[in-house]
N, C-alpha and C positions, 0 to 999 in steps of 0.2 A: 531090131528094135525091141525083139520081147527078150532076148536074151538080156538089153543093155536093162530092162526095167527089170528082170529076175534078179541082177547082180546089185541092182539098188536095195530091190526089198527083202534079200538074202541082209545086204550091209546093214539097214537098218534094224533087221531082230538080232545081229550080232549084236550093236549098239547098245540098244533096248535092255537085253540079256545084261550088259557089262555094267551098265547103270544100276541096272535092280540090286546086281550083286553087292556092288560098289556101296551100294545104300545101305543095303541091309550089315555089311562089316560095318560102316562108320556107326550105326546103329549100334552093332555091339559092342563097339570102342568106345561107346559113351560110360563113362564112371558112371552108376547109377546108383553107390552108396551112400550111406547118409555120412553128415559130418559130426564135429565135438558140441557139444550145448553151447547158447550163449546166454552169458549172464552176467549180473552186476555183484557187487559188495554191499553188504547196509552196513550204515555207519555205526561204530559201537556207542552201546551204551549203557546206562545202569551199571557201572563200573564201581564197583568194593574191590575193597583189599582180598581178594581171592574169588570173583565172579565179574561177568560179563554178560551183553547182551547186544546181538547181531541180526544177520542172518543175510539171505540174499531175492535176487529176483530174477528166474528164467525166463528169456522173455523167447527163447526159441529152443527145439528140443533134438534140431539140425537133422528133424528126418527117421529118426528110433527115438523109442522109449527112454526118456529117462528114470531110472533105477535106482540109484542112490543121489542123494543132494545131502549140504550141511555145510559145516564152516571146517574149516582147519587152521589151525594157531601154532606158532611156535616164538621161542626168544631171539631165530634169528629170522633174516627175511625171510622170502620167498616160499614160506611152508608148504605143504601138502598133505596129502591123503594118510603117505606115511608117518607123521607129524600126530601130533592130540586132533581129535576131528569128535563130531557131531555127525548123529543120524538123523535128518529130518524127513523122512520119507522117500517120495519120488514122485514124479510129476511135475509139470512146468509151471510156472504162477511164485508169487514171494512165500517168503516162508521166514520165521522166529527162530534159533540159536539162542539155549541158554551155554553158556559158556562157564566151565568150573573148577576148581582144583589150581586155580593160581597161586604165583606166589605173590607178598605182598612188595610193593615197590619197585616193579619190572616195566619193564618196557616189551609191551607182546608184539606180534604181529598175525595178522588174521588175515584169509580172503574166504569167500564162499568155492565153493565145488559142485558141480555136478557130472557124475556119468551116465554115460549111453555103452550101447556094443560097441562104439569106435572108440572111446577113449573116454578121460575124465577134461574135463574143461573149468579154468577159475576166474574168479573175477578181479577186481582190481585188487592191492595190496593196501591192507590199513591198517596204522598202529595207535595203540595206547599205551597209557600206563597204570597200574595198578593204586589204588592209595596204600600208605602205610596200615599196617594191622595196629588192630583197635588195642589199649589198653584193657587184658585182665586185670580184675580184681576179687579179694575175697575177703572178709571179714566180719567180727562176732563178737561179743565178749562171752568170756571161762570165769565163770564162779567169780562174776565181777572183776576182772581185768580183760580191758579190753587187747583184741586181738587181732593182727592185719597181720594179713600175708604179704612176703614179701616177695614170692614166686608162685606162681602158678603153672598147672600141668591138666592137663585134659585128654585122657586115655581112653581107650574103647575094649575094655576087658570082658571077654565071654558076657556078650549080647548087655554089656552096662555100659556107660559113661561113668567115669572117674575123676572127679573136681576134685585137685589135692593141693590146697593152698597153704605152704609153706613156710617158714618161720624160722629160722634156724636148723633145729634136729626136732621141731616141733611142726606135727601136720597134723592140718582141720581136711578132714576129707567127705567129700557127699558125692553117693551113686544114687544112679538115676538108670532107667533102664535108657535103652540104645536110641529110645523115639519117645519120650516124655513128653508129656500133656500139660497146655495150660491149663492154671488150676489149684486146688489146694489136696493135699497129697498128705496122710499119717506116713511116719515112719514110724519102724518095726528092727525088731533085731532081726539082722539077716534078712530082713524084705526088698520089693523092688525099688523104694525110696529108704534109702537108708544114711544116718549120719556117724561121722566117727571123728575120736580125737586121739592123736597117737605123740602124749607129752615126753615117751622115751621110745626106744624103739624095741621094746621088750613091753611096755603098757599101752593100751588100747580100750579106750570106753566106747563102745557101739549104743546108737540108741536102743533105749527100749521102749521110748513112748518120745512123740513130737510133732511136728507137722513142717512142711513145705509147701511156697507157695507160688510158683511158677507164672511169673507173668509175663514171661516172651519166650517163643523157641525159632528158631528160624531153623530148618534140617538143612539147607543150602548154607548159610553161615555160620551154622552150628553155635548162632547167639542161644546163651542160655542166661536170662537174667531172673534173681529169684529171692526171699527173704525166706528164712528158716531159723526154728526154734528145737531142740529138742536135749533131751535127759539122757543121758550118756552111762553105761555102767560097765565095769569089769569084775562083776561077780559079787565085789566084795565092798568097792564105795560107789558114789557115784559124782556126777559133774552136773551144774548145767550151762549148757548155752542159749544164749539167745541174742537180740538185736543182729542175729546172721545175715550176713547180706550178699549176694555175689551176681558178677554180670562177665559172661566168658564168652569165649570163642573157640572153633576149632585152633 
């Protein structure tokens, strides 16, 4: 009899032993990694002809740190990381997307992003479209004839802006430095508000005395609308203009 109970209570710590073990593998078998973010799209909006406005909302961070978030865009579906993207910090919670450098008249497509150590994760897919770009213009009258451009150009020459409104072989041109100020502004020869009229392409009158009057700049759409007066000279006669008007974009 004590043998048949030793052979029991031997059985039973074999058992016992094979459970623990048992437990403790499936234990280790358990994935105990975190997963990808989850999160939504925001609907675009504030849509011009070359800018946007988005963003998203994490509502789970699947376990690790989220690192990076923001939008990513392109002109075909499915975009990503690799695609035009936005850095909007990190951390879970919505967040703001300005979106910029469009072209005008496209059809984009956007989703937000977020990543963790396991991967990047996106939200749904949403498109728009661009409006057309705005209408440049530029014009002034010269020693009493009036004067409209018939093309416009907006350059970014060593730390200036270059407005060079067009006419045939005839260009009205105004620099401005690279971040111009609402405001009223002299011009100077050779200064950082300067104007010019170039009636051949060997003559060139530069102010030497005038003013400009800056009444909008947007740095994101690069709207520069302004009216401008000034005295033109090449040494030897001189010009004037005035009634200048002009309203550009990048």
């Amino acid at each position: 009899m004590k043998k048949k109970n030793k052979f029991w209570v031997y059985s039973l710590l074999i058992m016992s032993a094979f459970l623990i073990i048992t437990s403790s593998c499936e234990k280790d078998d358990i994935d105990d990694t975190g997963q990808i973010p989850v999160l939504t799209t925001t609907d675009v909006s504030s849509i011009t002809h070359s800018t946007a406005s988005s963003g998203g909302n994490i509502t789970s961070d699947g376990g690790l740190n989220v690192t990076a978030r923001g939008v990513c865009w392109s002109t075909s579906q499915s975009p990503t990381v690799s695609d035009s993207k936005t850095n909007d910090g990190s951390g879970t919670g919505s967040f703001t997307s300005s979106i910029s450098g469009l072209a005008a008249n496209k059809t984009y497509y956007v989703r937000a992003y977020a990543t963790n150590d396991e991967g990047t994760a996106y939200g749904s897919q949403l498109s728009f479209k661009t409006s057309n770009a705005p209408s440049n213009s530029m014009s002034a009258t010269i020693d009493g004839v009036p004067y409209t451009a018939s093309s416009i150009k907006v350059t970014s020459i060593g730390g200036k802006i270059g407005i060079t409104g067009m006419n045939g072989s005839k260009n009205l041109l105004i620099w401005l430095p690279s971040n111009p100020t609402t405001g009223s502004h002299s011009f100077s020869l050779m200064g950082d508000y300067m104007g010019q009229f170039a009636p051949t392409s060997t003559t060139i009158f530069t102010s030497s005395s005038g003013t400009i009057n800056i009444s909008e700049y947007n740095s994101t759409t690069g709207k520069i609308k302004a009216t401008f007066n000034f005295v033109g000279s090449d040494f030897s006669t001189t010009i004037d203009v005035t009634n200048g008007q002009l309203e550009v974009y990048k």
